[in-house]
C-alpha positions as a Markdown table, in Angstrom:
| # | Residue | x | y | z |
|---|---|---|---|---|
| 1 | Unk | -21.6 | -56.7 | -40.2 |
| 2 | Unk | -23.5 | -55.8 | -36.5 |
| 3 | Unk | -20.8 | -56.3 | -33.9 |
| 4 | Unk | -21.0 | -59.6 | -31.8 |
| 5 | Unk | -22.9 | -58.4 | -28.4 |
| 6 | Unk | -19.9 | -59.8 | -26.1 |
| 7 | Unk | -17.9 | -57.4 | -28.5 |
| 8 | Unk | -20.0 | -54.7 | -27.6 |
| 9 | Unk | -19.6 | -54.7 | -24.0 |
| 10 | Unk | -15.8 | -55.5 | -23.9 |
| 11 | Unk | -15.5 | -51.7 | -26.4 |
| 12 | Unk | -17.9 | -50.1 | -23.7 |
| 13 | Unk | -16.2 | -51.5 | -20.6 |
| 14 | Unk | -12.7 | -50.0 | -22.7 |
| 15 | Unk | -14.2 | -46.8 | -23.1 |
| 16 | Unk | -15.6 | -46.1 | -19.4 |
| 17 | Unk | -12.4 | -47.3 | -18.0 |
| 18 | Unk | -10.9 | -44.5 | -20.2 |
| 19 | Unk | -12.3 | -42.1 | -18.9 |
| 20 | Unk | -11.7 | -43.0 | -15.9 |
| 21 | Unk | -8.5 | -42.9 | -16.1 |
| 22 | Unk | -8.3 | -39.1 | -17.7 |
| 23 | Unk | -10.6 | -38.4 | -14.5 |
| 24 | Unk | -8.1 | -39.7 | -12.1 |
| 25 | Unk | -5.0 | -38.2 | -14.2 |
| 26 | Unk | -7.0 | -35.2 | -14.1 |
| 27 | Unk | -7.8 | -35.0 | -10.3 |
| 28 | Unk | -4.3 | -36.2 | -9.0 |
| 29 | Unk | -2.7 | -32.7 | -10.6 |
| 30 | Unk | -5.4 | -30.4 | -8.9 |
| 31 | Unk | -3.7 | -27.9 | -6.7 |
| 32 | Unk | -5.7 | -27.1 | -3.6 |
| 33 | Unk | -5.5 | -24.0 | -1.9 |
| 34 | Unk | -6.7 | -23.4 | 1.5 |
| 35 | Unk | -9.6 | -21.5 | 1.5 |
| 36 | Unk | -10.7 | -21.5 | -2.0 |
| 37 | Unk | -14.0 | -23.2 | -3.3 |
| 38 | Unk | -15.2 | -25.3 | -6.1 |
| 39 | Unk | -17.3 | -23.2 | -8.4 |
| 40 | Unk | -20.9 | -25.2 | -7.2 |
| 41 | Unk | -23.9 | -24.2 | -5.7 |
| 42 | Unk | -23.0 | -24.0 | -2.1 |
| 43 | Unk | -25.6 | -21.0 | -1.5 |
| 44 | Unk | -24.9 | -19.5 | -4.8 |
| 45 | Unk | -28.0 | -21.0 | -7.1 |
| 46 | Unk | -24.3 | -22.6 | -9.5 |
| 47 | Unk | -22.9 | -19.5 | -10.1 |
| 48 | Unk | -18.9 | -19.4 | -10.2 |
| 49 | Unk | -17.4 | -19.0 | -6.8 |
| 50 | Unk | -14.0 | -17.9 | -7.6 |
| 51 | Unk | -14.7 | -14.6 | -10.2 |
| 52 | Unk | -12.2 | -12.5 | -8.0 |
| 53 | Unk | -12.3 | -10.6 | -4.2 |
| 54 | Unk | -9.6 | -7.8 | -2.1 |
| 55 | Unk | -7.7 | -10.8 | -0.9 |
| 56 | Unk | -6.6 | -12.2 | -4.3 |
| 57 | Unk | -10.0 | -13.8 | -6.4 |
| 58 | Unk | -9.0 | -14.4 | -10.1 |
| 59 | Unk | -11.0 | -13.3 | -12.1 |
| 60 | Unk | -11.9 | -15.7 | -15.1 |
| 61 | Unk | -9.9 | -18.7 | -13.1 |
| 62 | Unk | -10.9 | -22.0 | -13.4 |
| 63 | Unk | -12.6 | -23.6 | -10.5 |
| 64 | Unk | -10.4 | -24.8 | -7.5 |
| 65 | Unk | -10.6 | -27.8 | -5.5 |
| 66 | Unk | -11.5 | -26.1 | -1.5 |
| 67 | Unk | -9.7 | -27.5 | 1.2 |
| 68 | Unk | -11.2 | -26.2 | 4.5 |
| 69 | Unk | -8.7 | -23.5 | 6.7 |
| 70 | Unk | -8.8 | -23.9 | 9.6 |
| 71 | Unk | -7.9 | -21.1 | 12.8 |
| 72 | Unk | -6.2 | -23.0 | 15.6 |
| 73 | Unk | -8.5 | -26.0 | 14.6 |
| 74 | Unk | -11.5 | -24.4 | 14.4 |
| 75 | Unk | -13.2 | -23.8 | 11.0 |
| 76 | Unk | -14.9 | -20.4 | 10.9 |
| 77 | Unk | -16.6 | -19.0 | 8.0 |
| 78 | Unk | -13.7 | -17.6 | 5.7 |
| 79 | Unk | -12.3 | -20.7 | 5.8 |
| 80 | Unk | -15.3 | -23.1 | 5.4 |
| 81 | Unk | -15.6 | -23.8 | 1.8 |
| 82 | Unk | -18.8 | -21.9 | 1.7 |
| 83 | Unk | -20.2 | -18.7 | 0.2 |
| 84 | Unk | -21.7 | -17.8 | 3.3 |
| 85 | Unk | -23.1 | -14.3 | 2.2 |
| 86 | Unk | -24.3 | -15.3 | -1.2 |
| 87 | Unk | -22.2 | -13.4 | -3.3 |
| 88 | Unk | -20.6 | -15.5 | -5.3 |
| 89 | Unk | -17.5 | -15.3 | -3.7 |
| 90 | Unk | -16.2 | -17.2 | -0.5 |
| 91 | Unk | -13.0 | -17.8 | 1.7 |
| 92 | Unk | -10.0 | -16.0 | 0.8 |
| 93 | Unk | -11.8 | -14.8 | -2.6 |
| 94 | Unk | -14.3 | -12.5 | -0.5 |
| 95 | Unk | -13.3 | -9.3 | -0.1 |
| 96 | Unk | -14.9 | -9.3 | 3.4 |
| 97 | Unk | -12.2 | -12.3 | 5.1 |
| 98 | Unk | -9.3 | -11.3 | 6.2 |
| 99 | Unk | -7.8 | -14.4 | 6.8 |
| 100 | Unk | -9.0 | -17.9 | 8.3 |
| 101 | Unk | -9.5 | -16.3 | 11.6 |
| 102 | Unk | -12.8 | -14.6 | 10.7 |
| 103 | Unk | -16.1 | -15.7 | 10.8 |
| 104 | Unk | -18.5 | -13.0 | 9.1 |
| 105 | Unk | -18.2 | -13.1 | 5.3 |
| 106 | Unk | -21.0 | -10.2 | 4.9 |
| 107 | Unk | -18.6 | -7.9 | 6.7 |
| 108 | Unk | -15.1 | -6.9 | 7.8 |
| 109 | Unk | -16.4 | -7.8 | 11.7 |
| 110 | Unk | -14.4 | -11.0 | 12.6 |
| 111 | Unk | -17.1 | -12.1 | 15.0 |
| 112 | Unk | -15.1 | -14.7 | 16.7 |
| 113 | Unk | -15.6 | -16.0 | 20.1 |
| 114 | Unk | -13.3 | -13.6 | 22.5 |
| 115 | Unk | -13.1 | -10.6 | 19.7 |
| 116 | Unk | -13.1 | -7.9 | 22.0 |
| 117 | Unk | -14.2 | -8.9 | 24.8 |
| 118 | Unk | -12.8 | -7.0 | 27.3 |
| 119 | Unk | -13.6 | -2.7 | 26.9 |
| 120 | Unk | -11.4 | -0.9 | 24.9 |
| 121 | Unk | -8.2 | -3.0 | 25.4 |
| 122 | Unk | -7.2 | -4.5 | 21.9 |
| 123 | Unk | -5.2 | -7.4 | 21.0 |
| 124 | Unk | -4.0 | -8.9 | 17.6 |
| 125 | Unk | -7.1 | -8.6 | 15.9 |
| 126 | Unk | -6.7 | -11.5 | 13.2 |
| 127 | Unk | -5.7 | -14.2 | 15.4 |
| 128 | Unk | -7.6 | -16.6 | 17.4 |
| 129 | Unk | -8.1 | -15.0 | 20.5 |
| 130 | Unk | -8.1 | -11.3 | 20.0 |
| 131 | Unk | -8.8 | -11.4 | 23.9 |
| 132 | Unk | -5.9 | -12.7 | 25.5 |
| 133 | Unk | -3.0 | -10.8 | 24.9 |
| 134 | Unk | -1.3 | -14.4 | 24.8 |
| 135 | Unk | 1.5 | -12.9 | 21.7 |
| 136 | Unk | 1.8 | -9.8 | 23.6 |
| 137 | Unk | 0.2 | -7.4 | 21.5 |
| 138 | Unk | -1.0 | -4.5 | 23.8 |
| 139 | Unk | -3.2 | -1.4 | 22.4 |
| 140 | Unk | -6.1 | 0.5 | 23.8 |
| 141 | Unk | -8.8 | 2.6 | 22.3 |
| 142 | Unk | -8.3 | 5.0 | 25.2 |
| 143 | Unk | -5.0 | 5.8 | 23.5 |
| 144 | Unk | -6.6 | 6.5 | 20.2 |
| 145 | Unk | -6.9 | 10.4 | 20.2 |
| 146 | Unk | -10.2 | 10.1 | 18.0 |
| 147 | Unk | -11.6 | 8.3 | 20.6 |
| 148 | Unk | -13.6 | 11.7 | 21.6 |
| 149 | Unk | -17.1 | 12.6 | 22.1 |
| 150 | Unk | -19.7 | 12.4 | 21.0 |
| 151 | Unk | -19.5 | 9.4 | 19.1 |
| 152 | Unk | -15.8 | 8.1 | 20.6 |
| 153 | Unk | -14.8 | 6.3 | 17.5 |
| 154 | Unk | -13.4 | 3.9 | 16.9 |
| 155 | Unk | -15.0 | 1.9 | 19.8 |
| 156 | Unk | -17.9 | 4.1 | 20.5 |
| 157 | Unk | -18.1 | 3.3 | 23.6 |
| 158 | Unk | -17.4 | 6.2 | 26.5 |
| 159 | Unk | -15.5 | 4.5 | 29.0 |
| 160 | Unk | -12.7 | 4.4 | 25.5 |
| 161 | Unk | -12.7 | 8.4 | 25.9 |
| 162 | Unk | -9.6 | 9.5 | 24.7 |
| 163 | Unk | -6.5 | 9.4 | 27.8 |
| 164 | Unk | -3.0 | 9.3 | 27.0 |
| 165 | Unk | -2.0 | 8.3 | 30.1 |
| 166 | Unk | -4.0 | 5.0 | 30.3 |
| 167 | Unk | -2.6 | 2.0 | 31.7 |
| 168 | Unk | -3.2 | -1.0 | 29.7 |
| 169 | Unk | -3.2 | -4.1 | 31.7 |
| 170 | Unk | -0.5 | -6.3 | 30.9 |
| 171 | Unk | 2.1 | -4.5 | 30.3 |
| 172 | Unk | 3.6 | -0.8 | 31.9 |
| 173 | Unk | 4.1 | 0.6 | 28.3 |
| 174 | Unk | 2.6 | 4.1 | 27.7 |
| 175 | Unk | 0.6 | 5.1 | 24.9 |
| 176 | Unk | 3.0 | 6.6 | 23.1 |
| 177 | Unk | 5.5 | 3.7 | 23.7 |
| 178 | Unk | 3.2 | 1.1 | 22.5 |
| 179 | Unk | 2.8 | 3.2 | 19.5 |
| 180 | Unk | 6.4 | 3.4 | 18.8 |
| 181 | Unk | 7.0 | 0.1 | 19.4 |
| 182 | Unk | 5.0 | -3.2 | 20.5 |
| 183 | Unk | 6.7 | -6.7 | 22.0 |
| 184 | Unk | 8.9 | -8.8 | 19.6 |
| 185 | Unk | 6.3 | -11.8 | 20.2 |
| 186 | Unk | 3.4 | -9.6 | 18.7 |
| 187 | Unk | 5.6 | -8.7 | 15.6 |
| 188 | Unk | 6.3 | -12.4 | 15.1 |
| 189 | Unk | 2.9 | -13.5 | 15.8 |
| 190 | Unk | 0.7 | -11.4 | 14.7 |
| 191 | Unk | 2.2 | -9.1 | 11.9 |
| 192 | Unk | 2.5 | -11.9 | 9.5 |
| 193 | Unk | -1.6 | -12.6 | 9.6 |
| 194 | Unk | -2.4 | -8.9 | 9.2 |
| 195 | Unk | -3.0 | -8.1 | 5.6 |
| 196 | Unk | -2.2 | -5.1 | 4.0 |
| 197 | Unk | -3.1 | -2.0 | 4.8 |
| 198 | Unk | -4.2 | -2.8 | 8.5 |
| 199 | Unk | -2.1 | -2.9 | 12.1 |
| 200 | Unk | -2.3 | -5.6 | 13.9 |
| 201 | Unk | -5.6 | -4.2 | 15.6 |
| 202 | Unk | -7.5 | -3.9 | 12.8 |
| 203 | Unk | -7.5 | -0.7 | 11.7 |
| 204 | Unk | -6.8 | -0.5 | 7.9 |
| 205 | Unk | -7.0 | 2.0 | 5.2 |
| 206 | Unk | -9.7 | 1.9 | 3.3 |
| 207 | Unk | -10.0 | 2.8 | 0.1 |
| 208 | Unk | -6.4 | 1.4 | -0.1 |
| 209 | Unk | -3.6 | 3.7 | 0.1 |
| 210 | Unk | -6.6 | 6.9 | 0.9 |
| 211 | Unk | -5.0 | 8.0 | 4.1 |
| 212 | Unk | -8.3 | 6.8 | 5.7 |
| 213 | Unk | -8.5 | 4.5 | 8.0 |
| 214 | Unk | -11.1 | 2.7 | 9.7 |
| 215 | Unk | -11.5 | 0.0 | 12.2 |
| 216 | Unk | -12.6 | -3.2 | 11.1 |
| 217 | Unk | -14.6 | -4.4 | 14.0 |
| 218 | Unk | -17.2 | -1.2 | 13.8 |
| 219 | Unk | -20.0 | -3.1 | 15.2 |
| 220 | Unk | -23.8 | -2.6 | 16.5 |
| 221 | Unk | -25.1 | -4.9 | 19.4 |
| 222 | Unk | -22.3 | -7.6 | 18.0 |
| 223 | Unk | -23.3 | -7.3 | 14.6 |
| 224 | Unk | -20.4 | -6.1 | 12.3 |
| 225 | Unk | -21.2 | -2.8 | 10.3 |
| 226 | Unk | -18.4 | -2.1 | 8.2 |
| 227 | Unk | -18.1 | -4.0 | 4.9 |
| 228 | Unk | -16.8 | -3.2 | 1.6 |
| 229 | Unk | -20.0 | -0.9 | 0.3 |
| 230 | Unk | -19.4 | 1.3 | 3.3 |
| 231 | Unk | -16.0 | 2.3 | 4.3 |
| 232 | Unk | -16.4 | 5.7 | 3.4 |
| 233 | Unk | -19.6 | 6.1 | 5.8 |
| 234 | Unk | -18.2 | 6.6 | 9.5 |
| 235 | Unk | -21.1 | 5.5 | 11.0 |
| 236 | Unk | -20.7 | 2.2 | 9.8 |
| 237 | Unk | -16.8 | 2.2 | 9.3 |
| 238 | Unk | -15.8 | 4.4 | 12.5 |
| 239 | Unk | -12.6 | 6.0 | 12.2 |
| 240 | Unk | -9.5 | 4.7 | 13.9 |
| 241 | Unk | -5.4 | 6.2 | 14.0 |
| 242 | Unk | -3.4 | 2.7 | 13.4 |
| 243 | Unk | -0.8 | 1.8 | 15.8 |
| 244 | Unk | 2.8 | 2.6 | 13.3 |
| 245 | Unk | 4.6 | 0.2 | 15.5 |
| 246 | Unk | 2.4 | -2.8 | 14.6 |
| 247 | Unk | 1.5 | -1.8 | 10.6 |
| 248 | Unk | 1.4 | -3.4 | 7.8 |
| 249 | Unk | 1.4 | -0.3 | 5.1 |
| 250 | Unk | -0.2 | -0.6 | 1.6 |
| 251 | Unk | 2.6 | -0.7 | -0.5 |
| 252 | Unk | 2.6 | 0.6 | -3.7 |
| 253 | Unk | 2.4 | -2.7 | -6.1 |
| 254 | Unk | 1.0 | -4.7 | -3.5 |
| 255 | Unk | -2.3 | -6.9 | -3.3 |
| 256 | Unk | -4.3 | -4.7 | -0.1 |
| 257 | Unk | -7.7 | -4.9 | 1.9 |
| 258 | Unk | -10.0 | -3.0 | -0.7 |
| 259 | Unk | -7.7 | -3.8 | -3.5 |
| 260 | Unk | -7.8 | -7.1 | -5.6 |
| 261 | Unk | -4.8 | -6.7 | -7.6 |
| 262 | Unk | -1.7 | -4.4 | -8.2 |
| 263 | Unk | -2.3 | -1.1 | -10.0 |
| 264 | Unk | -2.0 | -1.7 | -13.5 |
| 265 | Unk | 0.8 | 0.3 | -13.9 |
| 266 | Unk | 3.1 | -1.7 | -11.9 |
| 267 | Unk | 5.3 | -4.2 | -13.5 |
| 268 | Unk | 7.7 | -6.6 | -13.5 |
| 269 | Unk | 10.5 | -4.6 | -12.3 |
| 270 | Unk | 8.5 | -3.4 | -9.4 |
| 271 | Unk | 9.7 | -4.7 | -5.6 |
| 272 | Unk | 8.2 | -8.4 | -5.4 |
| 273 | Unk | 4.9 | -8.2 | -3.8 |
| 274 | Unk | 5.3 | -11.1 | -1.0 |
| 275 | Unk | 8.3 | -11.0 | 1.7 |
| 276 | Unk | 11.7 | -13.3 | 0.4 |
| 277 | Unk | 10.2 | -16.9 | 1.0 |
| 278 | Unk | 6.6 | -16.6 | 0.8 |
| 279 | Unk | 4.4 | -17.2 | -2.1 |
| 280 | Unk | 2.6 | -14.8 | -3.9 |
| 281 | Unk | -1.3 | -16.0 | -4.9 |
| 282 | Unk | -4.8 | -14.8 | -5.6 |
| 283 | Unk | -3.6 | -13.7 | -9.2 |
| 284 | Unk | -4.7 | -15.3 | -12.8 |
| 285 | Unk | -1.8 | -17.8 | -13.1 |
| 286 | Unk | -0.5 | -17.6 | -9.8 |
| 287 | Unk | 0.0 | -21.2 | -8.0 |
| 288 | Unk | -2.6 | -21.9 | -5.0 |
| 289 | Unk | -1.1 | -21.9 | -1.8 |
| 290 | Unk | -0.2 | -24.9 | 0.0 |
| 291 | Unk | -2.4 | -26.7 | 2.6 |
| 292 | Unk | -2.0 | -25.0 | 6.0 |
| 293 | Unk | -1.7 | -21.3 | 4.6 |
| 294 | Unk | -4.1 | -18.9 | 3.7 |
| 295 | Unk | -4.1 | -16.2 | 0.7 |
| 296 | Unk | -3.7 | -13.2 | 2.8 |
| 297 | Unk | -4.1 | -9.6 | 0.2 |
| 298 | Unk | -2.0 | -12.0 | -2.3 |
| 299 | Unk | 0.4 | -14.0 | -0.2 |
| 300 | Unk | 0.2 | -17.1 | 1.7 |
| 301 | Unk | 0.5 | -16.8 | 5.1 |
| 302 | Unk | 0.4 | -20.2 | 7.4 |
| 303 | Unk | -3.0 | -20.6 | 9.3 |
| 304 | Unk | -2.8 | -20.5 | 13.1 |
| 305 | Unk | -2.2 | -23.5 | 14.8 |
């Protein structure tokens, strides 16, 4: 016998308040990491978001719920929940961002306002402010001995030409001291935001662990040049010596810049891959990191704030 009509609506109503319930079940477990984004069609035409990247993308992951990061309150692109290049990859899942403090996706350049601003003197190059020299991080290109004609890399600008005996404002620290050995401050403020494979002024092996090393803010009239495509071109990528006192080596199990995941022939009993205390992330069944860090080369690192 045909169900009663008030019947019928009282089994319907049952049903959508089911599943409304699984959604809200469903939703309340989501982990959010900062930095990640839903797999939708924010510039992408639908296509997955999060199918891997050289900070920590999983490849095959489910979608994750995006959570904006922000750099000392500011939202920039790697941290905007966007795929900003269109290549289906965005935030700390594009192998261009470094960290939350970088606002080019399409290339290494960080392109924030007061990235080397000032000629050839260098500060922390993945903060908020690379122009300050507010956490006492002191470098110049001057100092860089590759910094020669005719091209003075890494700058390649002239007034960077190679000088040892440059004086760096801010401090009395030689070149060669600085190299040796930069401020406590910078090592506490800066170190932990520089991923893998770079020194605290950007200048990063590339291919990880290939002895080459190239400066990430290679630029053209303010327009980064270096991406992941090019780092073996040094017109685009233009060579830099990193600063030993202020670098963050590629280890050999670890998640680096230009490398997604540990070699596959590393394994359980290998060193852990983030410091004592900090969570690993980025790989296929790793947690997401917690709001207010950032998925630096596999670890979460707290966001400047």
């Amino acid at each position: 016998m045909a169900a009663s009509a008030p019947a019928t609506k009282r089994r319907s109503l049952f049903v959508v308040l089911g599943a409304l319930a699984s959604l809200w079940a469903f939703s309340c477990t989501e982990q959010i990491e900062v930095g990640r984004d839903l797999a939708d069609n924010a510039g992408t035409g639908g296509a997955p978001l999060n199918t891997g990247g050289a900070n920590g993308g999983k490849a095959g992951a489910p979608a994750h719920a995006c959570q904006p990061a922000a750099c000392k309150g500011k939202v920039y692109q790697c941290g905007d929940c966007l795929d900003n290049d269109g290549d289906h990859l965005a935030d700390s899942d594009d192998p261009e961002c470094t960290g939350p403090c970088d606002n080019s996706e399409d290339s290494y350049y960080g392109g924030i306002p007061g990235q080397n601003n000032a000629p050839c003197r260098q500060d922390c190059y993945f903060d908020q402010d690379t122009g300050s020299g507010d956490d006492h991080c002191y470098w110049s290109h001057e100092c860089d001995p590759r910094s020669l004609t005719p091209d003075f890399p890494p700058s390649g600008d002239s007034q960077c030409a190679y000088d040892p005996n440059s004086k760096i404002p801010g401090t009395e620290a030689s070149c060669q001291q600085l190299s040796e050995g930069q401020e406590s401050t910078c090592l506490a403020t800066c170190l932990p935001l520089t991923p893998n494979g770079c020194d605290c002024f950007g200048c990063c092996e590339l291919p990880a662990q290939s002895g080459n090393y190239v400066w990430l803010g290679s630029a053209t009239q303010n327009v980064g040049t270096c991406n992941a495509d090019n780092v073996s071109d040094p017109s685009a990528c233009h060579p830099c010596t990193p600063v030993r006192s202020c670098l963050n080596p590629c280890e050999a199990c670890e998640v680096c810049v230009g490398r997604s995941a540990p070699p596959a022939d590393c394994t359980s009993n290998n060193p852990p891959r983030c410091p004592a205390g900090v969570a690993a992330c980025g790989q296929v069944g790793e947690p997401d990191c917690d709001p207010g860090y950032y998925c630096i080369t596999g670890c979460c690192m707290a966001a400047p704030r």
